[in-house]
C-alpha positions in Angstrom: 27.2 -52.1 -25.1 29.3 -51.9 -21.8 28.6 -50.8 -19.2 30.9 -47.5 -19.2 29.1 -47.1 -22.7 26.1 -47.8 -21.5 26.7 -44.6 -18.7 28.4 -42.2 -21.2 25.4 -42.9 -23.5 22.9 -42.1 -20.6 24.5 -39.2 -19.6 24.9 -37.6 -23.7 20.8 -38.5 -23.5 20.2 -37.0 -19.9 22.0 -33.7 -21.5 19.9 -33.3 -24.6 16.7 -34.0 -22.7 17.9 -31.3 -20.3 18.4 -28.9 -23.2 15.5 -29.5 -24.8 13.7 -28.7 -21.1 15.5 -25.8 -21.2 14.4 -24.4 -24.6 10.9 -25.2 -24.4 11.0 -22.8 -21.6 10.9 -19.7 -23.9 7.3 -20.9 -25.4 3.7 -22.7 -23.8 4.3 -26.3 -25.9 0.2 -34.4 -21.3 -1.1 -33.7 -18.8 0.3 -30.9 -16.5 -1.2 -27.0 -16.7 0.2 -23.9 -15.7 -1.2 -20.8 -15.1 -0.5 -17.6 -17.3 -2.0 -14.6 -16.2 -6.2 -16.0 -16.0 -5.4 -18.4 -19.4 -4.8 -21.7 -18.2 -2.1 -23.4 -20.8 -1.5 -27.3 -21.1 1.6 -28.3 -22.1 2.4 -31.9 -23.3 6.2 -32.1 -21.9 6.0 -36.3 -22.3 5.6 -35.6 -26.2 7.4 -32.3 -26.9 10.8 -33.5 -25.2 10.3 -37.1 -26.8 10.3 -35.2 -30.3 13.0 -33.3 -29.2 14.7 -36.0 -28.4 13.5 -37.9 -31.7 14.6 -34.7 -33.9 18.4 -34.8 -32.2 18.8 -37.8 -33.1 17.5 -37.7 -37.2 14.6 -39.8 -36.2 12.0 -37.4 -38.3 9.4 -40.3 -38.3 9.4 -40.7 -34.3 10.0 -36.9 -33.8 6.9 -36.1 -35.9 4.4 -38.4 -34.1 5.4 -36.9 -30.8 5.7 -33.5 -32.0 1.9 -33.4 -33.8 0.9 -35.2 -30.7 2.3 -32.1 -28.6 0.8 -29.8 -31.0 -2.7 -31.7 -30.3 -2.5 -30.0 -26.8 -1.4 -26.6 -27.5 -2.4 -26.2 -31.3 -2.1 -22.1 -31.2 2.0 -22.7 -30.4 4.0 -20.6 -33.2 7.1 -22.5 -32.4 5.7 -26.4 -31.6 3.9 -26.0 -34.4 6.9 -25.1 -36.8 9.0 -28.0 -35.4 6.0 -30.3 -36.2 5.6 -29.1 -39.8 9.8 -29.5 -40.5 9.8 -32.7 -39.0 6.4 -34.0 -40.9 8.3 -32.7 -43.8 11.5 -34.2 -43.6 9.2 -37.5 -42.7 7.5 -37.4 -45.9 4.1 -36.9 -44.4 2.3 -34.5 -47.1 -1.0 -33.9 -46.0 0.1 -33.2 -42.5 2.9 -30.7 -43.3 0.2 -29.0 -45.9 -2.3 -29.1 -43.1 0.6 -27.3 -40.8 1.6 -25.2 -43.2 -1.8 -23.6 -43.3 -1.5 -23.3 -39.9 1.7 -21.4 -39.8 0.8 -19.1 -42.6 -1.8 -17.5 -40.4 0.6 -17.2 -37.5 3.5 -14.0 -37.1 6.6 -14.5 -38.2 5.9 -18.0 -39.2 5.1 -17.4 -43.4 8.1 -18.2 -44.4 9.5 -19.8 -47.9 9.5 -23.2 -46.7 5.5 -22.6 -45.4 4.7 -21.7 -49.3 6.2 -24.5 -51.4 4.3 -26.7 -49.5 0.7 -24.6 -49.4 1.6 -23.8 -53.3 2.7 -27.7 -53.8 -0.8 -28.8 -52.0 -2.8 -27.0 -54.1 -1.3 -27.9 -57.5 -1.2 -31.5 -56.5 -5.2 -31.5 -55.6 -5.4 -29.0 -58.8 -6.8 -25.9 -56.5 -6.3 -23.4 -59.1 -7.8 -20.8 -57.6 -6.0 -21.6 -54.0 -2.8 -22.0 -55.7 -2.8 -18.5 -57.5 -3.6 -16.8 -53.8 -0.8 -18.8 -52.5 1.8 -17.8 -54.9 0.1 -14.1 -54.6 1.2 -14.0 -51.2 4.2 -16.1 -51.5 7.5 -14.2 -50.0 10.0 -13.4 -53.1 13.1 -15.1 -52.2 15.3 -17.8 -53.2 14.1 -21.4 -55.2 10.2 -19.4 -54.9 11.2 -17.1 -58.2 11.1 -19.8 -59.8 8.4 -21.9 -58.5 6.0 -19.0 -59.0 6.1 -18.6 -63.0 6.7 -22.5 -63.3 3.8 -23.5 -61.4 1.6 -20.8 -63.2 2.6 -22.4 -66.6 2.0 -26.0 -65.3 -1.7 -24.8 -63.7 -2.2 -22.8 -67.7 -0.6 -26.0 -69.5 -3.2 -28.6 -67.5 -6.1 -26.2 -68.0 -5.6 -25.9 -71.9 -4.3 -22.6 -72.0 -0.8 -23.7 -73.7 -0.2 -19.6 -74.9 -0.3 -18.5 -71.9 1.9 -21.0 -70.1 4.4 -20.0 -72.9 3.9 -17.0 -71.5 4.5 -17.8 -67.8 8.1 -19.3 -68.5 9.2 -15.8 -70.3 9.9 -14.9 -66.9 12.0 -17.6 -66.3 13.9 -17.5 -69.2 14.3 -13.2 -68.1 16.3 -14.4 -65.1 20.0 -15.3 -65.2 19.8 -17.7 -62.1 17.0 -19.8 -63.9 17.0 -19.4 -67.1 17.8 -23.2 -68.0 14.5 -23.8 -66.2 12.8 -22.0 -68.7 14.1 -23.9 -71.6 13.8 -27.4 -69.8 10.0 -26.4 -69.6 9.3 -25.4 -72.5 10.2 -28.6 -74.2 8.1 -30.6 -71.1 5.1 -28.6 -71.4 4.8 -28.4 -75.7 5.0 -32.4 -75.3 2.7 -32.5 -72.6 0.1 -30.9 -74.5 0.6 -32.7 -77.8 2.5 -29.9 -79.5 5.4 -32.7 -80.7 7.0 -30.9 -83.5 7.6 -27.8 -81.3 8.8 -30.5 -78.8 11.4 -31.9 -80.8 12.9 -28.7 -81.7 12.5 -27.3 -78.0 14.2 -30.4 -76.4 16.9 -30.3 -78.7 17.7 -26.6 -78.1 17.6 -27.3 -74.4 20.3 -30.1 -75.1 22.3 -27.7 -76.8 22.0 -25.2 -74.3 22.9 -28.2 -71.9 25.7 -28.9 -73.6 24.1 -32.7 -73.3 25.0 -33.0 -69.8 21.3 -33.6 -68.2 20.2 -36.8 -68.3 17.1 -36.4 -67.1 16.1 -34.3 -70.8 17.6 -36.4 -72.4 15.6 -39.2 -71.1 12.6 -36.8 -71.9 13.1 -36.3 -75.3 13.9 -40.4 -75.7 10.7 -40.8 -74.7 9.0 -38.6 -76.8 10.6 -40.2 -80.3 9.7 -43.7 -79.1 6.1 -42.6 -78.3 6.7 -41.0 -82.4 7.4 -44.4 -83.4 11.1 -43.3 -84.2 12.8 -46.1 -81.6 15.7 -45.7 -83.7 16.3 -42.3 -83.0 15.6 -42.7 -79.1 18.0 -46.2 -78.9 20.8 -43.5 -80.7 19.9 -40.8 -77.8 19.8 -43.3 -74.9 23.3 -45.2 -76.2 25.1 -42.2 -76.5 24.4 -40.8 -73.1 24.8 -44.5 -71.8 28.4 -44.5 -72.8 29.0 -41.1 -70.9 27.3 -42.4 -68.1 27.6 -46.5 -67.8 26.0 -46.9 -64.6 22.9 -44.9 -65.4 20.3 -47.0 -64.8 17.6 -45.0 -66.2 19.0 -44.5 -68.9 19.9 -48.5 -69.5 16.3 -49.5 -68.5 15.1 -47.0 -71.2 17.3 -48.6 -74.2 16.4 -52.0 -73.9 12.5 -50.7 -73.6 13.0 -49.2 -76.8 15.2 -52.4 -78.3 12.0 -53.8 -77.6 9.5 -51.6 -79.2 7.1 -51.5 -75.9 5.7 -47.8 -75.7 6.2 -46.5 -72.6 3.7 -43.8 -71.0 4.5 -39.9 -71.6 7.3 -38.7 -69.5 5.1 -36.1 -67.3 1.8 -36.8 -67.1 0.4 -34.0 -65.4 1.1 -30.2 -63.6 2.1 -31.5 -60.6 4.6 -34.0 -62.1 5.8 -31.1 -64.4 6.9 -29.1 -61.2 8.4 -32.4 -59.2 10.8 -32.4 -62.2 11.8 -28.7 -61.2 12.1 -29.3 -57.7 13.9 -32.9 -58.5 16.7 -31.2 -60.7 17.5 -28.8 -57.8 17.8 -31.4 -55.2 20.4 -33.5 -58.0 22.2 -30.1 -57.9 22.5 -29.6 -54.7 23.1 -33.2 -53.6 25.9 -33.3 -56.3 27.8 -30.3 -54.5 26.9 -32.9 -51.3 24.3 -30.1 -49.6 22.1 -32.6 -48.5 19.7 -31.2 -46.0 18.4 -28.6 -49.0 18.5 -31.4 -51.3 16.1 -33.9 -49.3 14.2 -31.3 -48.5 13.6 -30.4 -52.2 12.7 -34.2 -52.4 10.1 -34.6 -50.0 8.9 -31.8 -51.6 9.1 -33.7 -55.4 7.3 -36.6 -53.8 4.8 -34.4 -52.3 3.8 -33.5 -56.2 4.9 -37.0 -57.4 4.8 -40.0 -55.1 5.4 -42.2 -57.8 8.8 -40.9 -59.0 11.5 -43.6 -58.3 14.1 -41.8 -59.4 13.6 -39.2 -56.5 13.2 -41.7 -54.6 16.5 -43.4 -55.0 18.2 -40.4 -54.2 16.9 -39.9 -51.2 17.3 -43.0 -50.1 21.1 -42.4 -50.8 21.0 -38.9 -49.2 19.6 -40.9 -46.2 22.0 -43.6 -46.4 25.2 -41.1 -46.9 24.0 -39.4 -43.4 24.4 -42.5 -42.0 20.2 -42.7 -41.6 20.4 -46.6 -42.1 16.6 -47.6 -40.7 14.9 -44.7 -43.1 17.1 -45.4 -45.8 16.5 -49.0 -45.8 12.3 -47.8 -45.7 13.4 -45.9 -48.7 14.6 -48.8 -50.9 12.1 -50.6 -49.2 9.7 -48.8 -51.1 11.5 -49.3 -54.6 11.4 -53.3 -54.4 9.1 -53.8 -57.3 10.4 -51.0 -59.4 11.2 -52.4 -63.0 14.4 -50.0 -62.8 15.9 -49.6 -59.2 14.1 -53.3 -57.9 17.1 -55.0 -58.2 19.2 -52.7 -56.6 17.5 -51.7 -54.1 17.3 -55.1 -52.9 21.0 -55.3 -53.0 21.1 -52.2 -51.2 19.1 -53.3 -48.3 21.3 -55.9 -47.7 24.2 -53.7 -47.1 21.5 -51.7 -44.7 20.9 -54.5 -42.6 24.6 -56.0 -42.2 24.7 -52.0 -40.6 22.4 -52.4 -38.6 23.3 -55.6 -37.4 20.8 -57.7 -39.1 23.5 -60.2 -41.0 20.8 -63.0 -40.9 18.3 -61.0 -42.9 21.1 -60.0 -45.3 22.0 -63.4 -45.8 19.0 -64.1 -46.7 18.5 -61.6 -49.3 21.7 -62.0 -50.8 21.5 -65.9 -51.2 17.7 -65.2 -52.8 19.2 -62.9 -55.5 22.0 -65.3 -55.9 19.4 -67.8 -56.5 17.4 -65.8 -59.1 20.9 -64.3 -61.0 23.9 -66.8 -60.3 26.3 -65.1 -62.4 25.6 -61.6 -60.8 29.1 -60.6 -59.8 27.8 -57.6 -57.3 25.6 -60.6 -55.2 28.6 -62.7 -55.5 30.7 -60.6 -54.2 28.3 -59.2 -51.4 27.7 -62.9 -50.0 31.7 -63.9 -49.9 32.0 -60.3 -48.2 29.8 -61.2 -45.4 31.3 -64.9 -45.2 34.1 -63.3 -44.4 32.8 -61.1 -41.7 31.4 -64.0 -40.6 34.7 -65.6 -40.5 33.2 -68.3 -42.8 36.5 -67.7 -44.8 36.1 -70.9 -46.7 32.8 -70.4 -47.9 33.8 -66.7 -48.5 36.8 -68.5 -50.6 34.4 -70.2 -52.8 32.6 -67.3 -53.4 35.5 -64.7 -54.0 36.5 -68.0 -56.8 33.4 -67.7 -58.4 33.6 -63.7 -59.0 36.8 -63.9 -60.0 36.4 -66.4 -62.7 33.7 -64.6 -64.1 35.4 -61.5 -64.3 38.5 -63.2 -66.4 41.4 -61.0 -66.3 41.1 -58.6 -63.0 41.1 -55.3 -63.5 42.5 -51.9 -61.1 38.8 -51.9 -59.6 39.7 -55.8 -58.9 42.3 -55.6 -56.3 40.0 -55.2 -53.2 38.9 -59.2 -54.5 42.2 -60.6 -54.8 43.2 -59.0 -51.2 40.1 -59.8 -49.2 40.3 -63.4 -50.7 43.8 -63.2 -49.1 42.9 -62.8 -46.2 40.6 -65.4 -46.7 43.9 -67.8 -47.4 45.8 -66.6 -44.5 43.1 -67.0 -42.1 42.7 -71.0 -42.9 46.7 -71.6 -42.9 47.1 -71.2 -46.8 49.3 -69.1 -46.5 51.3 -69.1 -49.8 48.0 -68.8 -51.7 47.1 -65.8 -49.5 50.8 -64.0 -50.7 50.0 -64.6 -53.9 46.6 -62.7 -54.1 48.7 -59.5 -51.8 51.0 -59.2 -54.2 48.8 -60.0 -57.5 46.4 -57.0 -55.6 49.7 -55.2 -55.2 50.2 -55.4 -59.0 47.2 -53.8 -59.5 46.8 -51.4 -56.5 50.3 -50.3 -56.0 50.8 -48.9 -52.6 47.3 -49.4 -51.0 47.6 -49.4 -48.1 44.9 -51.6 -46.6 46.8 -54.5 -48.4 50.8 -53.1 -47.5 49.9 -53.1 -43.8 47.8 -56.7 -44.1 51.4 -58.3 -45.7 53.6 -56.3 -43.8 51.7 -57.1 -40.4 51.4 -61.2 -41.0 55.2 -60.7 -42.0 55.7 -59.6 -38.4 53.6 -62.6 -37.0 56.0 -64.8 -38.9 59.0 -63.6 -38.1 60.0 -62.9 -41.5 60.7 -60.3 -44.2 60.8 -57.6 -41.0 63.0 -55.0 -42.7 60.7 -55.3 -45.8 57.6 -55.6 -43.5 58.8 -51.9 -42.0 59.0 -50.6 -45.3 55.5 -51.5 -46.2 54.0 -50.5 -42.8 55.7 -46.8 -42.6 54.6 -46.5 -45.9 51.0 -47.7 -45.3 51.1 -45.1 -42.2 51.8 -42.4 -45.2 48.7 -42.6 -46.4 46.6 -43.5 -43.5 48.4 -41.2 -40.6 45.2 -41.1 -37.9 44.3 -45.3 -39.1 45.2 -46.9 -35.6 45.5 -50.3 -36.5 48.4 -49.5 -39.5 49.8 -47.1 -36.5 50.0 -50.5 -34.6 51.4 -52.6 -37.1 53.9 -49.7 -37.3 54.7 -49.9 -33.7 54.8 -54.2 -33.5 57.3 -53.9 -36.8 59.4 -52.0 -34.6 59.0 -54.6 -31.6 59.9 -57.3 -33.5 62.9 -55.3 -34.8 63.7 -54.9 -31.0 63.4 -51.1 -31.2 61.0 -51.1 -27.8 61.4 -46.9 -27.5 60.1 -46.5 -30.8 57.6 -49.4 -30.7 56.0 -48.0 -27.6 55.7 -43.9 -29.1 54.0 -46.4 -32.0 51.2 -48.4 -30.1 50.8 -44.9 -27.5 49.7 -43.4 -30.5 47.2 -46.3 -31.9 45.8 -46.6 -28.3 44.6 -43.0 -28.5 43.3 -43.7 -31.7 41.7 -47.5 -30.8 41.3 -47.5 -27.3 39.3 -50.1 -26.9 41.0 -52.6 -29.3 42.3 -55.7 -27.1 45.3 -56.5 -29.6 46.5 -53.0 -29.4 46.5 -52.8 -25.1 48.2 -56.1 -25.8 50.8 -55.4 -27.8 51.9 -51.9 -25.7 52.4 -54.4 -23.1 54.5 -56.5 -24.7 56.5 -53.2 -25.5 56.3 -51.9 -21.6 58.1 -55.1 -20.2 60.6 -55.2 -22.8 61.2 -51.6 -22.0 61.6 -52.4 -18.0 58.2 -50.7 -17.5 56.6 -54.0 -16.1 54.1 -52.4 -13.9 52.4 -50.6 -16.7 52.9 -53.8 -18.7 50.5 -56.1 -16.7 47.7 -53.3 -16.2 47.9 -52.8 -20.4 47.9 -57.0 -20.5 44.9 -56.4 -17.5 42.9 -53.8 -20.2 42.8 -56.0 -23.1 42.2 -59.1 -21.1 39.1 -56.9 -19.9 38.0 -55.9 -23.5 37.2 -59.6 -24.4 40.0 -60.5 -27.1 39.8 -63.3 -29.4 39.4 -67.1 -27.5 42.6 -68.0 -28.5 44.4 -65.0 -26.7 43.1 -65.1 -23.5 45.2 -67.7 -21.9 48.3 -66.1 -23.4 47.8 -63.2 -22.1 47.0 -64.9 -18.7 49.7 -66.1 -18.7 51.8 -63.0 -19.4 49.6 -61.5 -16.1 51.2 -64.1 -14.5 54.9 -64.3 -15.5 55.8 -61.9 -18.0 57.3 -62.4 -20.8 60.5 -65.3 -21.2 64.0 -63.1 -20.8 64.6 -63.9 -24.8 62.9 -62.3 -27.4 62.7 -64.6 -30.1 61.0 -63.1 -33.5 57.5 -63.2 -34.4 57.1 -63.6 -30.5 
């Protein structure tokens, strides 16, 4: 980080601590006291702003510890105690957002919806009937709660024997138009949970029907329930037909070669509080689908509150976490799924990709070269490891790699053009650079137009000194499709440079240096365009900039030496 970073950053931080100051003004949130009226009141600022701060910044993990340590000091706090409880949620800490939620639900204004699915999920994970009925007594009658309330009553009737009455309990589902597929789904989990298989068969396959086969997740259900029949036959026809719908499933792939092999797996919900993760899991797919992510991990954490062990919720969270850009919890998340017979694989692959985010390219080396080790012929690993070669600007060990994928896959594909073009590169950047044409154009062939690889061809054109018109072509119409991408914008403006149209070359790179200020070839390049334009003052502060923004080794004494003399009167091309 710079040092101008380094201030703006401290200044964005200095303003959200302030902020947070500011708020916790309203309430009484160690180690300082202040009188109110004759009640003395300590309030743990160090902690509360620290969660604050924490909670900003989508660190629920940090944010909780400091936030239940804050609550330690002032415990009767409406409002510190609800931020404690959202961010022990969101953290995955069960027993301390139950133990909040008790809390809150004695406090005004504080019972809300949230507060009850995790009292009501409490209580039917440690099987407190009794607690749990009270709970959804009291429970406000809003939202996803409609439904919790019957479902969770049939799950507590189901586990206690009473199958009837469960029944019963999802008639009020099926009564609603907002959850009635719940009702159906549920009635074909609980008759197999309690051994009622023939009423199973027929209930999964109405709720199929009503499904118009589109959930997975039944269908995977009612797989399970004809291999635990003995009928494998019927679950590998079930499992291979949704398969083909859905290729990448990996559930569903795990679960055909289980039955392939005749192994019995165990029952597909083993108990009430697993019957209701299944609820709350389908929501959060749902909502996560329709990318409303915040409701859908919250409808997770609240799964894996009922079901810890449920690695298919826990891949999608760790992708929610991932897609919000959440890289150190979302690489905990896979973390966690290592061993997992289905995700274990992935998941390792997946934490690579973490780590080379976060910086950690050493680590995701590693991890990439053990998998190669244990699966040679694994195009994904393959394919990851020549990727970070080349960010390593180990292009020809990246070539090798990008060979071996390709000969594996045979005859590249659409999907296949990203290969052929980053192996390209790999080509141009070791002086190869007729093999490195020939995998633009063969990506080309399949990508028409892309124009990550029209703006790569164009642009080393340019450097070349040849093709210029052409390279023009393929760079305005790479700026088609990418109008706010800076470095196409500057390829855009350098074609024109080269073409000795310095006017429109400079509107060009004016443009990208809004966009990429801080990019050294850029600054360099709109100097180059200055001087040709007679603007030679402006020229050698731009060459100044991207001297000062640490360009590539080769570059420096170039652009020294521009500092120093300009550029010579003639513009040859590919100058």
């Amino acid at each position: 980080m710079t040092s101008k970073s380094r201030s703006a950053w401290l200044k964005v931080a200095s303003f959200v601590l302030f902020g947070a100051f500011l708020s916790c003004m309203a309430y009484r949130p160690a180690h300082a006291s202040e009188e109110v009226g004759t009640e003395e009141v300590t309030i743990d600022w160090k902690n509360y702003l620290s969660g604050r701060f924490a909670s900003t910044h989508r660190d629920t993990h940090r944010a909780a510890d400091h936030l239940n340590k804050a609550v330690e000091a002032d415990p009767d706090n409406p409002e510190l105690v609800r931020q404690a409880f959202s961010m022990s949620l969101a953290s995955g800490r069960s027993e301390q957002a139950a133990a909040l939620a008790s809390k809150l639900a004695t406090m005004e204004d504080q019972h809300t919806s949230l507060v009850d699915l995790v009292l009501s999920a409490s209580a039917l994970r440690n099987k407190e009937w009794e607690n749990l009925e009270q709970t959804l007594v009291n429970a406000n009658a809003d939202g996803i709660i409609n439904l919790i309330k019957p479902l969770a009553r049939a799950w507590a009737a189901a586990e206690q024997g009473d199958v009837d009455a469960a029944l019963d309990h999802l008639l009020v589902i099926k009564g609603s138009r907002s959850f009635d597929i719940f009702g159906s789904i549920h009635k074909a989990y609980i008759l197999d949970y309690t051994g009622r298989t023939d009423e199973a068969t027929a209930a999964y396959m109405d709720a199929l029907i009503e499904l118009q086969g589109a959930d997975l997740q039944v269908a995977r259900a009612y797989g399970n329930l004809l291999e635990r029949l003995g009928k494998q036959s019927a679950a590998q026809m079930i499992y291979a037909e949704f398969l083909e719908q859905n290729p990448s499933d990996l559930t569903m792939s795990y679960a055909l070669e289980r039955a392939r092999s005749g192994e019995v797996p165990e029952p597909f919900i083993s108990s009430a509080a697993a019957g209701v993760a299944e609820a709350y899991y389908n929501t959060a797919r749902r909502l996560a689908r329709h990318r409303s992510r915040s409701p859908a991990s919250i409808y997770l954490r609240l799964t894996l509150m009922l079901r810890p062990d449920f690695p298919i919720a826990q891949a999608l969270l760790a992708n929610l976490q991932d897609r919000e850009r959440r890289y150190d919890a979302a690489l905990a998340s896979f973390t966690n799924l290592m061993d997992d017979p289905v995700f274990g694989w992935e998941s390792q692959f997946e934490r690579a990709r973490l780590l080379i985010q976060l910086d950690r390219e050493d680590e995701a080396v590693a991890i990439l070269e053990a998998m190669h080790r244990d699966r040679p012929e694994d195009i994904g690993v393959l394919a990851g490891l020549a990727d970070q070669m080349r960010n390593n600007e180990q292009y020809e060990l990246a070539t090798k790699y990008y060979d071996q994928v390709l000969s594996l896959i045979g005859e590249p594909k659409q999907r296949h053009w990203s290969l052929l073009y980053s192996r390209g590169i790999c080509f141009e950047r070791t002086g190869k650079w007729k093999k490195a044409e020939k995998d633009f154009f063969a990506a080309l062939a399949l990508q028409p137009d892309e124009p990550l690889v029209l703006n790569y061809l164009g642009y080393s054109w340019l450097e070349k000194g040849k093709n210029l018109d052409e390279a023009l072509k393929m760079i305005e119409k790479a700026v088609e499709q990418r109008p706010e991408d800076g470095y196409i914008i500057d390829s855009l403006g350098w074609a024109h440079y080269q073409l000795k149209q310095y006017e429109e070359s400079i509107d060009w790179l004016e443009k990208a240096i809004m966009l990429q200020p801080e990019d050294p070839t850029i600054n360099d390049h709109l100097g180059d365009a200055y001087w040709r334009f007679g603007r030679k003052l402006e020229a050698r502060f731009q060459w100044r900039h991207a001297l000062a923004m640490k360009p590539e080794k080769e570059d420096v004494e170039r652009i020294r030496a521009k500092i120093k003399n300009g550029l010579p009167k003639k513009h040859k091309r590919g100058e």
